[in-house]
OpenMM code with the backbone's topology and positions (N, CA, C; nanometers):
from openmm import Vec3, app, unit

residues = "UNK UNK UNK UNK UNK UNK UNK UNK UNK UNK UNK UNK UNK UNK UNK UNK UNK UNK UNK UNK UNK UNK UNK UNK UNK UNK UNK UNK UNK UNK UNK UNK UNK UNK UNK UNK UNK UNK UNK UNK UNK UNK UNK UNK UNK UNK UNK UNK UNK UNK UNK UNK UNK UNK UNK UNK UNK UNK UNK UNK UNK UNK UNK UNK UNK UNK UNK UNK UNK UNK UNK UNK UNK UNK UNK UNK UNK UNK UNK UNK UNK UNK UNK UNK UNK UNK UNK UNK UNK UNK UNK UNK UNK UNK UNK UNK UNK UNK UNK UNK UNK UNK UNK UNK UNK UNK UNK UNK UNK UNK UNK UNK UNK UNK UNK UNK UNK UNK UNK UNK UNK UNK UNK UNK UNK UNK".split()
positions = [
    Vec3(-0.6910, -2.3008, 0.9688),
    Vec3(-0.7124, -2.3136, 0.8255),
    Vec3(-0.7966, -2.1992, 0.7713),
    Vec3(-0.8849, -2.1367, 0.8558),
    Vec3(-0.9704, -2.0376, 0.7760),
    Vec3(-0.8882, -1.9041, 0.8109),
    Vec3(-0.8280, -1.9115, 0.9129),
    Vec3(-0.6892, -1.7829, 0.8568),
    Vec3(-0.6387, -1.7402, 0.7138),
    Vec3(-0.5872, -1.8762, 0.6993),
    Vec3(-0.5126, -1.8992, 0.6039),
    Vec3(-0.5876, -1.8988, 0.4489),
    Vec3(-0.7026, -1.9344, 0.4841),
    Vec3(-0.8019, -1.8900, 0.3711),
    Vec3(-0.8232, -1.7621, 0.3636),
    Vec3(-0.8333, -1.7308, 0.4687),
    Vec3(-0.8904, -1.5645, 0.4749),
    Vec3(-0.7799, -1.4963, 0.4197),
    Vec3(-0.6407, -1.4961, 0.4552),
    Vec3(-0.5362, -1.4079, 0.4427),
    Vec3(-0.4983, -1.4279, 0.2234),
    Vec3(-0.5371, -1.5846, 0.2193),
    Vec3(-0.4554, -1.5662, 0.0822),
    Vec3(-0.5683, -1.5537, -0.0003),
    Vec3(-0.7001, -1.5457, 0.0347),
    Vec3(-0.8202, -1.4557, -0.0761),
    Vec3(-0.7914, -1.3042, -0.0690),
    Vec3(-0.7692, -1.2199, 0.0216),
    Vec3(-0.7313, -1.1165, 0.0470),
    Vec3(-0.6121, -1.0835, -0.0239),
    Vec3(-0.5041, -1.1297, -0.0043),
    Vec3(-0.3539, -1.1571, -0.0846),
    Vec3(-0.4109, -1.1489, -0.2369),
    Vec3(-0.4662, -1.2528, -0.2982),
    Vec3(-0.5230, -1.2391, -0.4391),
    Vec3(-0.5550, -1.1176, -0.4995),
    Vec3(-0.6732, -1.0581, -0.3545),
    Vec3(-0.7376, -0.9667, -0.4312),
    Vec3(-0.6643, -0.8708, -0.3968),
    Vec3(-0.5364, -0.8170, -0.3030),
    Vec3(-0.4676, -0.6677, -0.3092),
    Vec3(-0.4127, -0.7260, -0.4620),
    Vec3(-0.3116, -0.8171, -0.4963),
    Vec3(-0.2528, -0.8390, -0.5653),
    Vec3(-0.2710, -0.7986, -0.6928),
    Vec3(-0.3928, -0.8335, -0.7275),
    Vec3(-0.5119, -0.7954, -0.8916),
    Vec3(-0.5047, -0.6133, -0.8829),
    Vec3(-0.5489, -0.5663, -0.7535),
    Vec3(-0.5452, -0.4080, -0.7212),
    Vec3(-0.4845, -0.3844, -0.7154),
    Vec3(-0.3409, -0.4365, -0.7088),
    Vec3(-0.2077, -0.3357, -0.6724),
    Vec3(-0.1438, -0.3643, -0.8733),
    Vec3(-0.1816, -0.4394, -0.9454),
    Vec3(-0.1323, -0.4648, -1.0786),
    Vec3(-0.2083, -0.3997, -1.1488),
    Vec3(-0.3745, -0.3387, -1.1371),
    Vec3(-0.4384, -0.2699, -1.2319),
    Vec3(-0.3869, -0.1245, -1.1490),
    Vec3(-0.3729, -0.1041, -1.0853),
    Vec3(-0.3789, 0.0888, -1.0119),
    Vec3(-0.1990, 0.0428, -1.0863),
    Vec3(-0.1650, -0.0114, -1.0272),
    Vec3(0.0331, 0.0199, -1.0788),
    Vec3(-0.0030, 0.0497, -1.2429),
    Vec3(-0.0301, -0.0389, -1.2874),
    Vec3(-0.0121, -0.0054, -1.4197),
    Vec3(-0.1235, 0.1064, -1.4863),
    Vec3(-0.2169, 0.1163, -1.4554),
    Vec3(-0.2943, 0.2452, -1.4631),
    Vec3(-0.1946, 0.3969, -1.4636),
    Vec3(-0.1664, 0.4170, -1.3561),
    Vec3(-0.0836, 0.5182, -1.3262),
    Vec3(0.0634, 0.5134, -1.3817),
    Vec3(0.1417, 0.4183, -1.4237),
    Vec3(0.2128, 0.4008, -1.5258),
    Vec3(0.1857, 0.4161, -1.6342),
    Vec3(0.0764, 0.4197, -1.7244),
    Vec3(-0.0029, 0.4367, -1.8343),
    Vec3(0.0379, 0.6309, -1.8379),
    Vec3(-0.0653, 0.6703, -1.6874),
    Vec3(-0.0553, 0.8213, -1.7244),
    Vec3(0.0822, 0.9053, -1.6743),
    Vec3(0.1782, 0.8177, -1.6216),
    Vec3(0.2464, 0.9080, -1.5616),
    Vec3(0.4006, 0.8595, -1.6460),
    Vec3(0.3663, 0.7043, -1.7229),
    Vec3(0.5287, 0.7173, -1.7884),
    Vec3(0.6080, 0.6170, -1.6950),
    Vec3(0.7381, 0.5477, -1.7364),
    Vec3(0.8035, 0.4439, -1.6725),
    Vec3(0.9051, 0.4926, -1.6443),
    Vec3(0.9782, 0.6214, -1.6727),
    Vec3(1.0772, 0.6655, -1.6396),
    Vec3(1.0811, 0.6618, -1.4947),
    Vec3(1.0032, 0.6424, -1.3815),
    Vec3(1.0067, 0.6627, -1.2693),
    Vec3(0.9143, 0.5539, -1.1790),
    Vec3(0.8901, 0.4985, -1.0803),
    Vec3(0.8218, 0.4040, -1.0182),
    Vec3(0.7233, 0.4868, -0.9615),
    Vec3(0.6370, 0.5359, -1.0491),
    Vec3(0.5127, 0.5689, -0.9869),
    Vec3(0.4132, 0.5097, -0.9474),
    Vec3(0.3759, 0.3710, -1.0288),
    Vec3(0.3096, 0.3319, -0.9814),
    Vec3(0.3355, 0.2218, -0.8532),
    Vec3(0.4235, 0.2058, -0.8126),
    Vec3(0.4014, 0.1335, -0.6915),
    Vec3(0.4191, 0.2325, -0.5712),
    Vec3(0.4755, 0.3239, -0.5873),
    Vec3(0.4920, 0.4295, -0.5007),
    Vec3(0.3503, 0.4750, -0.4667),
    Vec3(0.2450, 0.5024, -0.5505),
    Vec3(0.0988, 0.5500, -0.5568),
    Vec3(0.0440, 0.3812, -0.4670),
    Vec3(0.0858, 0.3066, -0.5219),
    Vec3(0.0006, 0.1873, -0.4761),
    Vec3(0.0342, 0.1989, -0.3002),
    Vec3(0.2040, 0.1951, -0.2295),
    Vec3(0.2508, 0.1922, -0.1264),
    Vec3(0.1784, 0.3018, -0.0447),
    Vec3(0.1392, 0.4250, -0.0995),
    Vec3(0.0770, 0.5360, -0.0201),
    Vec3(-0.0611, 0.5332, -0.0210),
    Vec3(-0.0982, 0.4743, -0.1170),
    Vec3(-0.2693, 0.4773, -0.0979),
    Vec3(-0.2638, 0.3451, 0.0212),
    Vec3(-0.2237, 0.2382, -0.0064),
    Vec3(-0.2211, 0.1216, 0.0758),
    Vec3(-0.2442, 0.1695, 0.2131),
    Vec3(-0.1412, 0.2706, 0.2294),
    Vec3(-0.0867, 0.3136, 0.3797),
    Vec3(-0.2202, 0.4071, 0.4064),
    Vec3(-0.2747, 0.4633, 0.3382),
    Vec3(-0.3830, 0.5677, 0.3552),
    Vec3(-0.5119, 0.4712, 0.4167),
    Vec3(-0.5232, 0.3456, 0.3256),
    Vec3(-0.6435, 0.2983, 0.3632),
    Vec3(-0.5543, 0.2183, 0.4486),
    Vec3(-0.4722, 0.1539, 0.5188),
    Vec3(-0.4890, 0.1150, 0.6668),
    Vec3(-0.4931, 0.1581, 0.7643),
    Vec3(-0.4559, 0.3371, 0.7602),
    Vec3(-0.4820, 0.4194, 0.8554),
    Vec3(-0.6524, 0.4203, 0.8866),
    Vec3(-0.7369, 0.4420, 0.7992),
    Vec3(-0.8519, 0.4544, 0.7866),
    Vec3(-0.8946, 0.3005, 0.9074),
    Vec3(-0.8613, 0.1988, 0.7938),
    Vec3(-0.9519, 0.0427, 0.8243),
    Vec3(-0.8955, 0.0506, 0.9632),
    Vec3(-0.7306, 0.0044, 1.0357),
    Vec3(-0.7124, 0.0749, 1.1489),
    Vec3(-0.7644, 0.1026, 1.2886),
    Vec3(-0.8020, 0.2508, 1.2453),
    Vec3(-0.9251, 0.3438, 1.2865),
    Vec3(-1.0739, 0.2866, 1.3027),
    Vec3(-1.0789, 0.2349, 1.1862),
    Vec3(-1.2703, 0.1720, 1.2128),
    Vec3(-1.2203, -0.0094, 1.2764),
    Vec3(-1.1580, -0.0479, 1.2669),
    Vec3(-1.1458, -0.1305, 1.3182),
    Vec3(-1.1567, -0.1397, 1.4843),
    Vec3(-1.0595, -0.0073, 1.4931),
    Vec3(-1.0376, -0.0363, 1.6554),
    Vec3(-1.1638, 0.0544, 1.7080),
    Vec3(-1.2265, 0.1721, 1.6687),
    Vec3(-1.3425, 0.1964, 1.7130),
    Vec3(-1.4785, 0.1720, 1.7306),
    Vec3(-1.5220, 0.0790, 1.5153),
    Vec3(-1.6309, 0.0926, 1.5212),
    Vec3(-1.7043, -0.0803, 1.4876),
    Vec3(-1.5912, -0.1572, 1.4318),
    Vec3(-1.6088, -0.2406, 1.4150),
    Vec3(-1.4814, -0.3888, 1.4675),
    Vec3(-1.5660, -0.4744, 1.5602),
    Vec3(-1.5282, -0.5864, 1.6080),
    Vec3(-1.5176, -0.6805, 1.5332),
    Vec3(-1.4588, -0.6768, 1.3965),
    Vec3(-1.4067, -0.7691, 1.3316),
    Vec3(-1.3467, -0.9182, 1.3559),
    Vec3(-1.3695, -1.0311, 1.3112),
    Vec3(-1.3186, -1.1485, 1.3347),
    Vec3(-1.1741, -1.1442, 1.3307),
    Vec3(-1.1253, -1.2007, 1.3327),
    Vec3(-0.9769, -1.2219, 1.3304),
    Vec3(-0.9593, -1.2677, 1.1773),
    Vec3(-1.0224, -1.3418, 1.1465),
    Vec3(-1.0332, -1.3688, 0.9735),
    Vec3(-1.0391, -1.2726, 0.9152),
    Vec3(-1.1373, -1.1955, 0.9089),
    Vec3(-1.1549, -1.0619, 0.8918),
    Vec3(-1.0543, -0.9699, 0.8521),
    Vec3(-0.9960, -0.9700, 0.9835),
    Vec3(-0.9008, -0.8889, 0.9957),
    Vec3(-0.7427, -0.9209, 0.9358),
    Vec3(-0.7425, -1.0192, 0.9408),
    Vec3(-0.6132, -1.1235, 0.8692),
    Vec3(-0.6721, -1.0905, 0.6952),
    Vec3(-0.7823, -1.1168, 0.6315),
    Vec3(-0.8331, -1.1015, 0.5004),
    Vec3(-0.8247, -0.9706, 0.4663),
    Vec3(-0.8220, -0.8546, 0.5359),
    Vec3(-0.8264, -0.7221, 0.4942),
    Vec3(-0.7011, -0.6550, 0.5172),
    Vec3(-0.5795, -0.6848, 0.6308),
    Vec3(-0.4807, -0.6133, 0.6781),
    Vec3(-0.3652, -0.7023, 0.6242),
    Vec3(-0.3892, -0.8457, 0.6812),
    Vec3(-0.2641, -0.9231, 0.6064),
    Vec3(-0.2716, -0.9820, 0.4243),
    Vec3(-0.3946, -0.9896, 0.4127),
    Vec3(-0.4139, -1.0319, 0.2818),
    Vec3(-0.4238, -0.9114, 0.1997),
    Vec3(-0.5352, -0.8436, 0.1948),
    Vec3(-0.5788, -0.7239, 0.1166),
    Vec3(-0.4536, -0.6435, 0.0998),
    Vec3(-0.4269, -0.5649, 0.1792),
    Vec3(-0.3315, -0.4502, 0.2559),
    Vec3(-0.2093, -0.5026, 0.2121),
    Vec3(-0.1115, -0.6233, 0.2484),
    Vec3(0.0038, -0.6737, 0.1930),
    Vec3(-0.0219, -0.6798, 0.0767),
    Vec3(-0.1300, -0.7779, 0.0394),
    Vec3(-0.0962, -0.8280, -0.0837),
    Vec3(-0.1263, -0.6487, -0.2551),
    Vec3(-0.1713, -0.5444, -0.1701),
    Vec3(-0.1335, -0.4244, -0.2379),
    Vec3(-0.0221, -0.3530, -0.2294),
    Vec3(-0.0086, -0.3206, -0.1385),
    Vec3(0.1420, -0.2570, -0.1343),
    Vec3(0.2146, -0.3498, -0.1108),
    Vec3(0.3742, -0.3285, -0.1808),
    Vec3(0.4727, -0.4535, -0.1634),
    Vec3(0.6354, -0.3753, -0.1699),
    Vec3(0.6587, -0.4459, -0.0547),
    Vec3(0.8318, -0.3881, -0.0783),
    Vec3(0.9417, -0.4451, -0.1736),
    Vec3(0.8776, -0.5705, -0.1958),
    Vec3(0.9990, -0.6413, -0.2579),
    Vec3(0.9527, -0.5529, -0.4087),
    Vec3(0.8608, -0.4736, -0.4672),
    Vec3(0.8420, -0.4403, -0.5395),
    Vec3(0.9219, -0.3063, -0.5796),
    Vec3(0.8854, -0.2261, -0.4437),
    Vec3(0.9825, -0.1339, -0.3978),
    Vec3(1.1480, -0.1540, -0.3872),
    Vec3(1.1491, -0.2219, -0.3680),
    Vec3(1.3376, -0.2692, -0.3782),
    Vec3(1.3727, -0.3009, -0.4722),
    Vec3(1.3228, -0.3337, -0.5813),
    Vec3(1.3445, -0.3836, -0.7047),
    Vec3(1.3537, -0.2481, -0.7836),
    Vec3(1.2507, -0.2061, -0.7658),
    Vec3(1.2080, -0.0184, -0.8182),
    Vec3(1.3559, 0.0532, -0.8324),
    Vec3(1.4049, 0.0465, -0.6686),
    Vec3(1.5521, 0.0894, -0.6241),
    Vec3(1.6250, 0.0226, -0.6855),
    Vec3(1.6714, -0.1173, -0.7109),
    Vec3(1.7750, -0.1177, -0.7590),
    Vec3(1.7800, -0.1040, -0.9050),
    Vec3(1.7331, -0.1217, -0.9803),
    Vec3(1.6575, -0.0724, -1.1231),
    Vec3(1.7157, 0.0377, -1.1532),
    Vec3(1.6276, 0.1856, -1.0542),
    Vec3(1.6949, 0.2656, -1.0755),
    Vec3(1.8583, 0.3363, -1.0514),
    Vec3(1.9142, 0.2275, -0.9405),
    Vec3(2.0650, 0.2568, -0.9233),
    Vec3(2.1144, 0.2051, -1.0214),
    Vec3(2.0644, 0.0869, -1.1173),
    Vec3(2.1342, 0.0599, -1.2077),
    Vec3(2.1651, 0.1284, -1.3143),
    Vec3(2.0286, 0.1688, -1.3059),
    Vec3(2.0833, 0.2773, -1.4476),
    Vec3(2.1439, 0.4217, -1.4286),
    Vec3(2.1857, 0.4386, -1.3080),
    Vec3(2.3022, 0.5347, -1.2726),
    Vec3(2.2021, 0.6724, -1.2230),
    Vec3(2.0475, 0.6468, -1.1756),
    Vec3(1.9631, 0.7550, -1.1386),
    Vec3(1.9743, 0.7503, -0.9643),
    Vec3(2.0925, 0.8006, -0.9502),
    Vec3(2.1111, 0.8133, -0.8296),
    Vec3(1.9660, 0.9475, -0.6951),
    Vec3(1.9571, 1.0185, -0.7900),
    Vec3(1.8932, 1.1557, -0.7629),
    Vec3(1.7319, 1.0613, -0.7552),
    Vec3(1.7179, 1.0203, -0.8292),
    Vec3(1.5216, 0.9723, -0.8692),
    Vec3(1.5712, 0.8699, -0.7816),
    Vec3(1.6331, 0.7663, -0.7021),
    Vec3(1.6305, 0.6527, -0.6661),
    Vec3(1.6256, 0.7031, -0.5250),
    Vec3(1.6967, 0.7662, -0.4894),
    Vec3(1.7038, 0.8578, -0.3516),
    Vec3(1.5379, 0.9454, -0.3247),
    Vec3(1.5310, 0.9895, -0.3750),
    Vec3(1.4029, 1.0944, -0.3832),
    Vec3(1.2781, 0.9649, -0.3897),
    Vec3(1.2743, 0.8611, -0.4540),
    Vec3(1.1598, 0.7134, -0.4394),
    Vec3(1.1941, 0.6667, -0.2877),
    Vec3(1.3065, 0.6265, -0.2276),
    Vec3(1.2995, 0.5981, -0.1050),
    Vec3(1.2567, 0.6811, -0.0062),
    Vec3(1.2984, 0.8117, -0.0248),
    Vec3(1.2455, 0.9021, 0.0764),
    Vec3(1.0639, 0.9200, 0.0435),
    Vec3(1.0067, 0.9243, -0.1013),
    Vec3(0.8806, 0.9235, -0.1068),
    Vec3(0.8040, 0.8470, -0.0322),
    Vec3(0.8676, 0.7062, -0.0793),
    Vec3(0.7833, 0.6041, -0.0642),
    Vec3(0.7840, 0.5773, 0.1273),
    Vec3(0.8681, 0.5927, 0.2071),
    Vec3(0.9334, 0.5854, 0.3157),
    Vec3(0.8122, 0.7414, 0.3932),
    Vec3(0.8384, 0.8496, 0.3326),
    Vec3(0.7634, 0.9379, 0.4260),
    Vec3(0.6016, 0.9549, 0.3623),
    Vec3(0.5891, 0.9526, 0.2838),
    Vec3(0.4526, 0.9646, 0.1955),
    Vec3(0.3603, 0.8617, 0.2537),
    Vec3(0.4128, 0.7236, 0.2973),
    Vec3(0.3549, 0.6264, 0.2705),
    Vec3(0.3345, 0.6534, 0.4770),
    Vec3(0.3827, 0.6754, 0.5521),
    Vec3(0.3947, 0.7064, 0.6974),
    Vec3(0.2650, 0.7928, 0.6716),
    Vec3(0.2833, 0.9157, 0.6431),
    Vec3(0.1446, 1.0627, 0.6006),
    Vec3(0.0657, 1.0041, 0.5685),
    Vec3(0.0683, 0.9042, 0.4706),
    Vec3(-0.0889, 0.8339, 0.4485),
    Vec3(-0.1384, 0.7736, 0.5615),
    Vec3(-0.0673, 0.6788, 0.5919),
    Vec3(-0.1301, 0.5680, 0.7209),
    Vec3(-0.1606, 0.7270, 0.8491),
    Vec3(-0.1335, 0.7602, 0.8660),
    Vec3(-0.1385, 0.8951, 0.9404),
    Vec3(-0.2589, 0.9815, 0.8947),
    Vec3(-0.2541, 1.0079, 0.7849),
    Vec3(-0.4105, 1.0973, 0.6994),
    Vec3(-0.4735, 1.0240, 0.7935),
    Vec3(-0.4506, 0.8604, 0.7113),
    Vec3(-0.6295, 0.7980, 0.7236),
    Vec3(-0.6597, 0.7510, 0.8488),
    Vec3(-0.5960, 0.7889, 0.9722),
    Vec3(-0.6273, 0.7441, 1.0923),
    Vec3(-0.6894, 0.9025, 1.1166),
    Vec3(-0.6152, 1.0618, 1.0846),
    Vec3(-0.6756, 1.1581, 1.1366),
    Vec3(-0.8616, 1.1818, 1.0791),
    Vec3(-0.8231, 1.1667, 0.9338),
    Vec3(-0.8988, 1.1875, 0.8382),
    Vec3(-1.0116, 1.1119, 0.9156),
    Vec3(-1.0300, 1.0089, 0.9306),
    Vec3(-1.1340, 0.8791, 1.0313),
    Vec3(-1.1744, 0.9550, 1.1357),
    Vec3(-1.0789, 1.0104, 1.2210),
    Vec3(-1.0973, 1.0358, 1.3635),
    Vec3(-1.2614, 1.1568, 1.3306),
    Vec3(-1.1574, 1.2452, 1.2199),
    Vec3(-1.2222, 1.3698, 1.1974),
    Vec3(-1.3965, 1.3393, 1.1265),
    Vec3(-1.4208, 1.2412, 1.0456),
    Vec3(-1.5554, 1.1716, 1.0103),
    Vec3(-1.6425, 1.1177, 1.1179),
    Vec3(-1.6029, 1.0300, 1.2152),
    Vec3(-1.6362, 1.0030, 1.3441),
    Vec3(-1.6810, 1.1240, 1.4389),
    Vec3(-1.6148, 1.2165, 1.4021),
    Vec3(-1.6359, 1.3249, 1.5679),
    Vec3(-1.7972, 1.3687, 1.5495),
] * unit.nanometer
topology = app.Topology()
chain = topology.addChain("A")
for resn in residues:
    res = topology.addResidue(resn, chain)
    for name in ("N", "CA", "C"):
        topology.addAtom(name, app.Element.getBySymbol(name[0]), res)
């Protein structure tokens, strides 16, 4: 039960963070394109490379913990079904070129982040 507490307070709170940064960056960047969940999917990926990293080196986190920050936090910010929706959206409206170019973003950008923030960590640590 305190899993399950842990994971859906976490869930809440990516959720609130992934709806103010999405729409923030939609504000400055315009709707013609899914920027903001794309920004949300790569930062997401950036800070679990990081947490990750301090997790497995510096801190022995509970399992709650870790369920509240990776399955709750972390999911509940970045989201695919958000991302798939993004995609078909844009196939609908016949943006074959921008819909292609969001999967490959979101798909390699979002890999480089989780990747940064594990080097980026390593490199703060040394």
């Amino acid at each position: 039960m305190n899993m399950l507490l842990a994971v859906a307070c976490g869930g809440a709170l990516g959720a609130m963070g992934r709806h103010l940064i999405s729409g923030q960056v939609m504000r400055w960047a315009g709707t013609a394109f899914p920027w903001g969940t794309l920004t949300v999917n790569v930062l997401g990926s950036f800070i679990l490379g990081v947490l990750m990293e301090y997790l497995a080196l510096r801190w022995s986190a509970t399992q709650e913990m870790r369920g509240f920050l990776v399955v709750g936090l972390l999911g509940g910010f970045t989201t695919f079904s958000a991302f798939s929706m993004d995609v078909v959206l844009l196939l609908e409206r016949g943006s074959l070129g921008p819909a292609f170019a969001y999967i490959a973003g979101n798909l390699l950008l979002s890999i480089c982040g989780l990747f940064a923030g594990l080097v980026i960590f390593r490199q703060v640590l040394a």
